[in-house]
N, C-alpha and C positions, 0 to 999 in steps of 0.2 A: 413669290414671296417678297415684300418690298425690305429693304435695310431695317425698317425699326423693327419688324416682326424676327428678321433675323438676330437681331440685336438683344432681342427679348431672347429665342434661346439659349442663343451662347451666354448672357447676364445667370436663367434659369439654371443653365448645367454648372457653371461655374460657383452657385449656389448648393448643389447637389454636393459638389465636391469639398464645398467651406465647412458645410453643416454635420459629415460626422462620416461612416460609411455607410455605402448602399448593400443594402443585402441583396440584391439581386446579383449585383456586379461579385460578389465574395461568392453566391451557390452558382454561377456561369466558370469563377476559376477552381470552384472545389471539381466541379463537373467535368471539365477540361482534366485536369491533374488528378482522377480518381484512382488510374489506371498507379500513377507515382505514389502515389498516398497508399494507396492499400499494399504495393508493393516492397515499398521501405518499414511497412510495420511488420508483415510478413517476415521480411528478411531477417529482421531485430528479434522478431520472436525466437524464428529457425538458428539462429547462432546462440541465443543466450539459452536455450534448450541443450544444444549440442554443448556449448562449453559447460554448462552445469555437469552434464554426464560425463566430462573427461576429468573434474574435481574425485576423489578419492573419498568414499566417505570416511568419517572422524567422529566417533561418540566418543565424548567424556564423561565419566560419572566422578563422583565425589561423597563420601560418605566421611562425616566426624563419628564416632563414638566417645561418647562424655559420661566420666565414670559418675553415677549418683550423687546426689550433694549429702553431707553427710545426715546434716539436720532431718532431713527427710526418710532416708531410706533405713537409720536406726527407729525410727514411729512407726512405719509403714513394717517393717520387719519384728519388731513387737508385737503388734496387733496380729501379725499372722501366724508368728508362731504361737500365740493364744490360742488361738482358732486349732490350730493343729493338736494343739496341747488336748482337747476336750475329743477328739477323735483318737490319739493314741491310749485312750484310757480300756 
């Protein structure tokens, strides 16, 4: 291989590297480190599983009870006891 042709590659790779990332070089170190990758996600799951089931559970409820408004339930209590009225006869 003479100087210029070498000069060409190193210019070529050194381009490879300017222009952004190589996907190939990123799935050779996913590939390499799969064994680390899959095992810190593992790990991550197995601990925040175990620590959920050493929490205590805690159910809160909350109920209001709001006594009828008056406007309302004097009409609505009229009308039924109408009703009522024609069946006690």
């Amino acid at each position: 291989m003479t100087e210029n042709q070498t000069d060409k590659l190193d210019s070529s790779n050194l381009d490879a590297h300017h222009n952004g990332i190589n996907f190939l070089e990123l799935a050779i170190l996913f590939i390499k480190n799969v064994k680390l990758i899959l095992g810190v996600t593992l790990a991550g799951g197995v601990l925040s599983a175990g620590l959920s089931m050493l929490i205590p559970n805690t159910f809160t409820g909350v109920a209001k009870i709001l006594p009828p408004q008056s406007n309302q339930s004097s009409s609505v209590n009229a009308v039924m006891l109408a009703q009522l009225g024609g069946l006690l006869e």
